[in-house]
MDAnalysis code that builds the backbone (N, CA, C; Angstrom):
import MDAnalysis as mda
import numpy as np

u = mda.Universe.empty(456, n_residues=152, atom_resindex=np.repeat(np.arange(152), 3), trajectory=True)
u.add_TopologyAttr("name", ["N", "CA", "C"] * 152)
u.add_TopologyAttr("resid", np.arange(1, 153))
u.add_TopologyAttr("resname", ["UNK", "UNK", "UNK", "UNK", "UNK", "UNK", "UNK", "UNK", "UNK", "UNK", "UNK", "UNK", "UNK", "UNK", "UNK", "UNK", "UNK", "UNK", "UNK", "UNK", "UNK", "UNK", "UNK", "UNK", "UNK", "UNK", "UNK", "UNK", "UNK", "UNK", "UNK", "UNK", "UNK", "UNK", "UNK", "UNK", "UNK", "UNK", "UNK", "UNK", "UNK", "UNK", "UNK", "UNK", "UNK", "UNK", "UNK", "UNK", "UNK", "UNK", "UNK", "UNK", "UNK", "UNK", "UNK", "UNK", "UNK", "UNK", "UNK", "UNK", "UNK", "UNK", "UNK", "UNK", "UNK", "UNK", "UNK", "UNK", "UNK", "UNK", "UNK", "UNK", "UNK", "UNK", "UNK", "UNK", "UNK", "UNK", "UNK", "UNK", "UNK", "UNK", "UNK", "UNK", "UNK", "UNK", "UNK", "UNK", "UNK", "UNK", "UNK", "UNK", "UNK", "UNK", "UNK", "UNK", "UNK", "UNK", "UNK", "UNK", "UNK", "UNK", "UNK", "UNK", "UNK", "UNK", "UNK", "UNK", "UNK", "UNK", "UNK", "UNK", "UNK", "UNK", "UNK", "UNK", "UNK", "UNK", "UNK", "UNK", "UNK", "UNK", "UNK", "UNK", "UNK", "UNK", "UNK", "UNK", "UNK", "UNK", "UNK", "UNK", "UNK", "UNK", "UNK", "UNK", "UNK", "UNK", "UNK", "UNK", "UNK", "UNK", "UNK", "UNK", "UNK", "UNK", "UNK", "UNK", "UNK", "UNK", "UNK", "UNK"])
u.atoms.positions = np.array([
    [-3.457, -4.282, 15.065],
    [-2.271, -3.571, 14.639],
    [-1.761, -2.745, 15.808],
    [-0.356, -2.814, 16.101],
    [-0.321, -2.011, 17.173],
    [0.205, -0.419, 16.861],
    [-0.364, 0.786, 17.801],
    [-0.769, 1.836, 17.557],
    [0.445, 2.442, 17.369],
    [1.891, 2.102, 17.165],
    [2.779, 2.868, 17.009],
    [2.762, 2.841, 16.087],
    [3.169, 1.643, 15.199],
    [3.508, 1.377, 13.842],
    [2.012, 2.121, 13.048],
    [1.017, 2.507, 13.110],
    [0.220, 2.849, 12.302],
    [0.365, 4.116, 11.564],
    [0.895, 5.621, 12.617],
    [1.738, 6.634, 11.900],
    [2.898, 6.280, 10.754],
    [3.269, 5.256, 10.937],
    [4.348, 5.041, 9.908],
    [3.740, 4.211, 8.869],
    [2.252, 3.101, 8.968],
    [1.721, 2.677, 7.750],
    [1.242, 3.889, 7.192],
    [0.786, 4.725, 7.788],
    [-0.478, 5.731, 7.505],
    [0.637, 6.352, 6.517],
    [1.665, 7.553, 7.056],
    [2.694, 7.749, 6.040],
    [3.401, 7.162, 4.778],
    [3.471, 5.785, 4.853],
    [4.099, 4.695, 3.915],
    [2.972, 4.877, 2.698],
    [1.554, 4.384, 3.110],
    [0.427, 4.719, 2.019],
    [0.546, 5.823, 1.204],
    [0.652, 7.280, 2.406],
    [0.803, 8.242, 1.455],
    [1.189, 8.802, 0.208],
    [2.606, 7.770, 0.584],
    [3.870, 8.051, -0.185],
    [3.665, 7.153, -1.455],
    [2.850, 5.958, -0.715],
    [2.351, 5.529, -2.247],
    [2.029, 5.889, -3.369],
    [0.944, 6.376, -2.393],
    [0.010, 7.466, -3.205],
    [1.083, 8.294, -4.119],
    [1.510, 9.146, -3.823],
    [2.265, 9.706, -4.425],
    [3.266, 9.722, -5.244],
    [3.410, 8.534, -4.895],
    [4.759, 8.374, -6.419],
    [3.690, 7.358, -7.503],
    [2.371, 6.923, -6.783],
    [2.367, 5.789, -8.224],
    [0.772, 6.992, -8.747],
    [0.337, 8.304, -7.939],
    [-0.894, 8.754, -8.615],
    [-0.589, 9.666, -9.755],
    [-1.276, 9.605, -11.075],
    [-0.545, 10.571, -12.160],
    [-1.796, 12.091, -11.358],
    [-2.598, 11.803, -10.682],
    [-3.325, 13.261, -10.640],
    [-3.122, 14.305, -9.144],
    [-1.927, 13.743, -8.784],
    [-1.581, 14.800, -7.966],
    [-0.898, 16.477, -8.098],
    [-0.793, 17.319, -7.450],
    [-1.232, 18.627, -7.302],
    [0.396, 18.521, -7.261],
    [1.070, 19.106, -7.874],
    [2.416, 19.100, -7.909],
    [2.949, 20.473, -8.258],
    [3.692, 20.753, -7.516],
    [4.685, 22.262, -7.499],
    [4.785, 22.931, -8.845],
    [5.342, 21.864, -9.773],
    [5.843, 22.305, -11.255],
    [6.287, 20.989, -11.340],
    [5.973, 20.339, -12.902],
    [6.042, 19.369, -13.432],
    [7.366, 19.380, -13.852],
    [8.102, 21.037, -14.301],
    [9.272, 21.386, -14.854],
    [9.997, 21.722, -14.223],
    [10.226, 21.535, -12.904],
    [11.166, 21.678, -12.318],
    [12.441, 20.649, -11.553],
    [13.235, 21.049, -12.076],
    [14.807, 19.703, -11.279],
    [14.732, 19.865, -10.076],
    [15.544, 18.896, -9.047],
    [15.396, 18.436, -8.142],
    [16.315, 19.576, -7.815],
    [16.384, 20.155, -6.910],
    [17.343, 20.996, -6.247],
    [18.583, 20.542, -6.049],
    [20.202, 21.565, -5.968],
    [21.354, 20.929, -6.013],
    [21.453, 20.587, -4.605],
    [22.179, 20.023, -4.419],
    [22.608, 19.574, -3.218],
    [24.722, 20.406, -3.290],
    [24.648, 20.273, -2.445],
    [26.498, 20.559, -2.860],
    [27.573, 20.112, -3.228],
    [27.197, 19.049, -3.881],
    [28.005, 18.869, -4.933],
    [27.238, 18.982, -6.249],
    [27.484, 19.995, -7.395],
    [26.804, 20.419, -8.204],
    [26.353, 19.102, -9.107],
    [25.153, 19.052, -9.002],
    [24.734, 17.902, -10.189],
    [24.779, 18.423, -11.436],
    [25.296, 17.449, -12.265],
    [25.543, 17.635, -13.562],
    [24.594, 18.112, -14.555],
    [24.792, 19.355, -15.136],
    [23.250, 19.675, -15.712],
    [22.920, 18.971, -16.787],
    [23.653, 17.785, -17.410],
    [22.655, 17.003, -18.264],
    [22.031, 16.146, -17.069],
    [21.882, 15.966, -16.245],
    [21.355, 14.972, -15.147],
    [20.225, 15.850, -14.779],
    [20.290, 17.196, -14.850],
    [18.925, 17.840, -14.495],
    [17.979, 17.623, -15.377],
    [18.759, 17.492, -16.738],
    [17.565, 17.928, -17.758],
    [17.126, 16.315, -18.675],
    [17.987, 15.396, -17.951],
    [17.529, 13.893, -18.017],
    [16.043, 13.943, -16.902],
    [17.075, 14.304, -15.814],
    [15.352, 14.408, -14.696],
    [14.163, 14.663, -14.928],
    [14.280, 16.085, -15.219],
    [12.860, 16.780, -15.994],
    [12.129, 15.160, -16.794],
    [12.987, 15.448, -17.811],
    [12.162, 14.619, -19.263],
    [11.680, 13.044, -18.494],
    [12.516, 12.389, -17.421],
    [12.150, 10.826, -16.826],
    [10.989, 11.264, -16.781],
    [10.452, 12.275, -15.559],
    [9.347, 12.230, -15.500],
    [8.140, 12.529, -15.703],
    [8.689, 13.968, -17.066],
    [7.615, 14.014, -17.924],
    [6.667, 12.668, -18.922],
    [7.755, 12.495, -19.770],
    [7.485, 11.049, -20.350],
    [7.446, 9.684, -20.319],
    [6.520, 8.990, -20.158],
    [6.354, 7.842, -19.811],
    [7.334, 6.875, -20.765],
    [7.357, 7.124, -22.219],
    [7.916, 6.395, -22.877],
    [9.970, 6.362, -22.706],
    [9.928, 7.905, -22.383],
    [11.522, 8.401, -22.435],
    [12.108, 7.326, -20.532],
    [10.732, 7.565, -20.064],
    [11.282, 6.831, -18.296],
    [11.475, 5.147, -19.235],
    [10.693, 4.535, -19.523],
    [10.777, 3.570, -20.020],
    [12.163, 3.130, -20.745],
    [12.473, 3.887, -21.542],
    [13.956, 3.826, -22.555],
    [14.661, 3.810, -21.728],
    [14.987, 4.690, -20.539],
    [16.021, 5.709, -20.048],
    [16.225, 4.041, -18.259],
    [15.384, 2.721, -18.259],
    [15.556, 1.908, -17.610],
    [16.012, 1.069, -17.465],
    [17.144, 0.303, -17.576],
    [17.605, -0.671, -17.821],
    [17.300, -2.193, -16.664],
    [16.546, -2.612, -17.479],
    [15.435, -4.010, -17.455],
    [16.453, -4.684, -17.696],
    [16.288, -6.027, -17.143],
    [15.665, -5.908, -15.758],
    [16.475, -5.375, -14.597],
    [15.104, -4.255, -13.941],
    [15.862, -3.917, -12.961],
    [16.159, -3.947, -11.788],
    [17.516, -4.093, -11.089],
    [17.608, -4.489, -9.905],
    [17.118, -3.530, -8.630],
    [16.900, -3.898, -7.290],
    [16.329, -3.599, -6.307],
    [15.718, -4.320, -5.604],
    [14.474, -3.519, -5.168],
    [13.483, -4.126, -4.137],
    [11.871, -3.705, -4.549],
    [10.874, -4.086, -4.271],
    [9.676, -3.821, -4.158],
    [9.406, -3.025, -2.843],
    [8.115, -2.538, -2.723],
    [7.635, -1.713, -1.722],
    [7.376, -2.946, -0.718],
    [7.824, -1.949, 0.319],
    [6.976, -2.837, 1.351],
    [7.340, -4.337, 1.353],
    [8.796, -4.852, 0.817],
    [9.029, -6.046, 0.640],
    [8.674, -7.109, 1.970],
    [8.872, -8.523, 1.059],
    [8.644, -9.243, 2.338],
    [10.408, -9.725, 2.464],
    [10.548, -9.922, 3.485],
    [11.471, -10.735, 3.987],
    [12.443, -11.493, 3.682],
    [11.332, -12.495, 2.824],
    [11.468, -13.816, 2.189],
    [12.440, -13.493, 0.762],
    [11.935, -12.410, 0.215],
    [12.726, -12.071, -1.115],
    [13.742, -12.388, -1.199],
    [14.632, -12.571, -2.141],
    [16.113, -12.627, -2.456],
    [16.440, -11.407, -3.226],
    [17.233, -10.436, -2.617],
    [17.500, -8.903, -3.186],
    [18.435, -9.549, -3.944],
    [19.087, -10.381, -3.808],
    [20.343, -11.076, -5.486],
    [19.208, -11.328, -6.373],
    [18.108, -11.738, -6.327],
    [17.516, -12.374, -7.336],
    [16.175, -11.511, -7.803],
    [15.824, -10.558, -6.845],
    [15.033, -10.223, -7.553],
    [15.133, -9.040, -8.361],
    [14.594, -8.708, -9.860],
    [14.271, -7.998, -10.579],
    [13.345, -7.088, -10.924],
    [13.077, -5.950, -11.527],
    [11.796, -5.460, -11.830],
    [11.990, -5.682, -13.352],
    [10.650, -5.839, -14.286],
    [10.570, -5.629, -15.440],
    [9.605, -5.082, -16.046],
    [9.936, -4.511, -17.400],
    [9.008, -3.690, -17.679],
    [7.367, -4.224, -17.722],
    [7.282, -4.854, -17.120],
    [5.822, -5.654, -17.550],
    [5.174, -4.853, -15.788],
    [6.059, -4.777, -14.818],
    [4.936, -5.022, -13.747],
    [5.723, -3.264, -13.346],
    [6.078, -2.511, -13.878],
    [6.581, -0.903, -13.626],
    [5.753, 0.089, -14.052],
    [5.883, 0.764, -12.568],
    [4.563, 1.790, -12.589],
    [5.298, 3.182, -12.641],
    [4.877, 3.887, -13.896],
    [5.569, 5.052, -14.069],
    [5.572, 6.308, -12.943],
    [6.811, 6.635, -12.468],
    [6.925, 7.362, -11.615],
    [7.215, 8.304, -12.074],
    [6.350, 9.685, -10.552],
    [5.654, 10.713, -11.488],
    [6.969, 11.671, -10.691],
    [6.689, 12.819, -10.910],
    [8.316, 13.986, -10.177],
    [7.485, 14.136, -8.746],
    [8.587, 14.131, -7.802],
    [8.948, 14.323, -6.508],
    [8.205, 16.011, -6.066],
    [7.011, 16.040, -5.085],
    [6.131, 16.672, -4.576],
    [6.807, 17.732, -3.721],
    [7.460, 18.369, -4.229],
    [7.866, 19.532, -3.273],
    [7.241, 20.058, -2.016],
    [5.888, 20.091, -2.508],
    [5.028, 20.512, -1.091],
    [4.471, 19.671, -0.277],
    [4.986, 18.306, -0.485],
    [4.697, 17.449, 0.423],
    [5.449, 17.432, 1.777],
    [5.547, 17.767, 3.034],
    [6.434, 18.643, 3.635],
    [7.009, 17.006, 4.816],
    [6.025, 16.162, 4.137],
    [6.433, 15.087, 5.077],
    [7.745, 13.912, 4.871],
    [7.764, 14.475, 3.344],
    [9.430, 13.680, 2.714],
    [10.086, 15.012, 2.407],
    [11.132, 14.159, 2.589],
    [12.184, 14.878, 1.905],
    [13.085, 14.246, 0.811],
    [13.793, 14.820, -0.281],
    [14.548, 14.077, -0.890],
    [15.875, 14.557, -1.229],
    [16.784, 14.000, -1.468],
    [18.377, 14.185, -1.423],
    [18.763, 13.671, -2.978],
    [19.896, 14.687, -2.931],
    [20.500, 13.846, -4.673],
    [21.914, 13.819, -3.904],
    [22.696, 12.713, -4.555],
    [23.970, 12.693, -3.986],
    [25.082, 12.419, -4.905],
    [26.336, 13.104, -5.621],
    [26.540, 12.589, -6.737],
    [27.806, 12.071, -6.416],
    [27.695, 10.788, -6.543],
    [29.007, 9.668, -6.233],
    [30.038, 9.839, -6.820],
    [29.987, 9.844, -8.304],
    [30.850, 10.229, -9.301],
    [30.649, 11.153, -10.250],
    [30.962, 11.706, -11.299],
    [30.338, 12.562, -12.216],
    [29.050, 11.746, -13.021],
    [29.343, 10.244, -12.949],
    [28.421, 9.551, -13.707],
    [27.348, 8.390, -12.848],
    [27.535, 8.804, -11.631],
    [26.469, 7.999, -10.755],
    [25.887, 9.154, -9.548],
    [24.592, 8.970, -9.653],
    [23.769, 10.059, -8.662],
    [22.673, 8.619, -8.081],
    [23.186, 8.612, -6.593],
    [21.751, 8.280, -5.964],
    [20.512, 9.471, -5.314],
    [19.807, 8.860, -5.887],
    [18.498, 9.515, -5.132],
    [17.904, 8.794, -3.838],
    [17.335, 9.968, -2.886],
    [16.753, 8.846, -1.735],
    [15.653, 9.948, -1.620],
    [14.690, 9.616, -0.887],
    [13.441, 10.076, -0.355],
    [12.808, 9.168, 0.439],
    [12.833, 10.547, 1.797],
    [12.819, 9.603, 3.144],
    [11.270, 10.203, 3.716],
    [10.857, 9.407, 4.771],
    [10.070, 10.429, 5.678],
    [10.759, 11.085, 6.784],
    [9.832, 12.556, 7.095],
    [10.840, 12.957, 8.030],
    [11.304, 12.653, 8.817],
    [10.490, 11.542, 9.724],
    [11.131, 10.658, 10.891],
    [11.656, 9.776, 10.923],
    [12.505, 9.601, 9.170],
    [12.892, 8.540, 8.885],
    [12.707, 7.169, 8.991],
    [11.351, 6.614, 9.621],
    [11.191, 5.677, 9.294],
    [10.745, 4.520, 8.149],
    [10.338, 5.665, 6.950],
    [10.487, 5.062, 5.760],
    [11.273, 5.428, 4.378],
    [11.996, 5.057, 3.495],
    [12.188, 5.883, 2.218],
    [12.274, 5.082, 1.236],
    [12.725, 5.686, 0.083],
    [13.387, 4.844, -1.319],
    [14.805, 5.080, -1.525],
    [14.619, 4.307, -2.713],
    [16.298, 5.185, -3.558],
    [16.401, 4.156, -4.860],
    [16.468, 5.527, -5.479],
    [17.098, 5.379, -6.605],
    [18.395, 5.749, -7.872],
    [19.095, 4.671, -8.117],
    [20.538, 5.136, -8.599],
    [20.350, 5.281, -10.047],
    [21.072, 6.068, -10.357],
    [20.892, 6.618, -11.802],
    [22.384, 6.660, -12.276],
    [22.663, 6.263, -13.722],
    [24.056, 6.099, -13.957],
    [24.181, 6.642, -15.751],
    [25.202, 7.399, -15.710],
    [25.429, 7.844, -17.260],
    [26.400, 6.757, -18.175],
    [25.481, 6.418, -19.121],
    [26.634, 5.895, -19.983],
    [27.013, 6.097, -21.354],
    [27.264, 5.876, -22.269],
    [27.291, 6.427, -23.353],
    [25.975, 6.853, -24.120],
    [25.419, 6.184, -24.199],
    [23.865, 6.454, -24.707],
    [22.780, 7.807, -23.515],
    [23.568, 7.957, -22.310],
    [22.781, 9.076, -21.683],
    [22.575, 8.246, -20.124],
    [21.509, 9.486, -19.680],
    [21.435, 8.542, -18.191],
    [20.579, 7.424, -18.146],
    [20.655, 6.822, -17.145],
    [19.487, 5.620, -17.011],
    [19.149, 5.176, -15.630],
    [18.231, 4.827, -15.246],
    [17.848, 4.283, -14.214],
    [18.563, 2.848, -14.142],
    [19.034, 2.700, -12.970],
    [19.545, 1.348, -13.003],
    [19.324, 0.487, -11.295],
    [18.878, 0.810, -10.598],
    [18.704, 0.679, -9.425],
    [17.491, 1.425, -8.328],
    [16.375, 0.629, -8.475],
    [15.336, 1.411, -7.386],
    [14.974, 0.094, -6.054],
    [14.756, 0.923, -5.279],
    [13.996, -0.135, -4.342],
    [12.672, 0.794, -3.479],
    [11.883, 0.496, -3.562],
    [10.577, 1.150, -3.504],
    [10.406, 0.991, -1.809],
    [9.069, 1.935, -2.182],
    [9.324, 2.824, -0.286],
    [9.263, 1.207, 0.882],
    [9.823, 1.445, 1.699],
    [9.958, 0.452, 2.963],
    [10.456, 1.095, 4.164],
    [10.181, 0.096, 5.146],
    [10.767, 0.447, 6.523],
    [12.543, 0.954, 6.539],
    [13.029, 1.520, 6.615],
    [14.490, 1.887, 6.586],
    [15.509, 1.115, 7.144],
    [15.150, 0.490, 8.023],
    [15.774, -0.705, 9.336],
    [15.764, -2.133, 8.509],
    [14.508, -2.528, 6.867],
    [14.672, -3.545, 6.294],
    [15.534, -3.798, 5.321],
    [16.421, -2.386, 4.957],
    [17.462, -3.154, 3.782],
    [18.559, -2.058, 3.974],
])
């Protein structure tokens, strides 16, 4: 393996770790993501909270199948074609405040679409995920799980 790229596997794991472990040491379970400046909508805060309190409410609140990417994708994938479904989705837990090595951003496109991203600091890896309100409330509708930043 060559020795550059290993700071950035070593980080990538981390981050694994962290979004797929339910027993990590977390700031406050109850706390929203901080505003950014454009004020996020406070039913979008208090959708946030509950995604990632409840496993069953993240589940409802997803609309399957969902589009994106996998971690760490290969190459080969077809981002038109591929899906996630609820069969192979690993409940994601709230965003580690004191993890000082990501950071994460909310960005609100419209009143009814907010992407999320969470990067590393040296940006060589992140996610994102889009979240969209519709009549029934918010929903997840778009993730692509942590990867190199330069692959999609």
């Amino acid at each position: 393996m060559h020795k550059s790229r290993l700071p950035i596997i070593l980080a990538f794991l981390g981050c694994l770790y962290f979004m797929s472990s339910t027993s990590c040491q977390l700031k406050s379970r109850n706390e929203a993501p901080e505003q950014s400046q454009t004020l996020i909508p406070e039913d979008f805060l208090d959708f946030y909270v509950k995604f990632h309190e409840d496993s069953l409410f993240q589940l409802n609140h997803i609309r399957f199948p969902l589009q994106g990417a996998p971690s760490m994708m290969d190459t080969l994938i077809d981002l038109n074609a591929f899906r996630w479904t609820k069969q192979d989705w690993i409940i994601h837990q709230p965003f580690d405040e004191s993890n000082e090595e990501f950071e994460r951003s909310l960005e609100v496109l419209t009143e009814d679409m907010i992407v999320e991203k969470i990067t590393h600091i040296n940006r060589s890896v992140g996610m994102e995920r889009r979240f969209a309100k519709s009549e029934d409330g918010w929903h997840l509708i778009y993730y692509i799980g942590m990867n190199f930043l330069n692959e999609y």
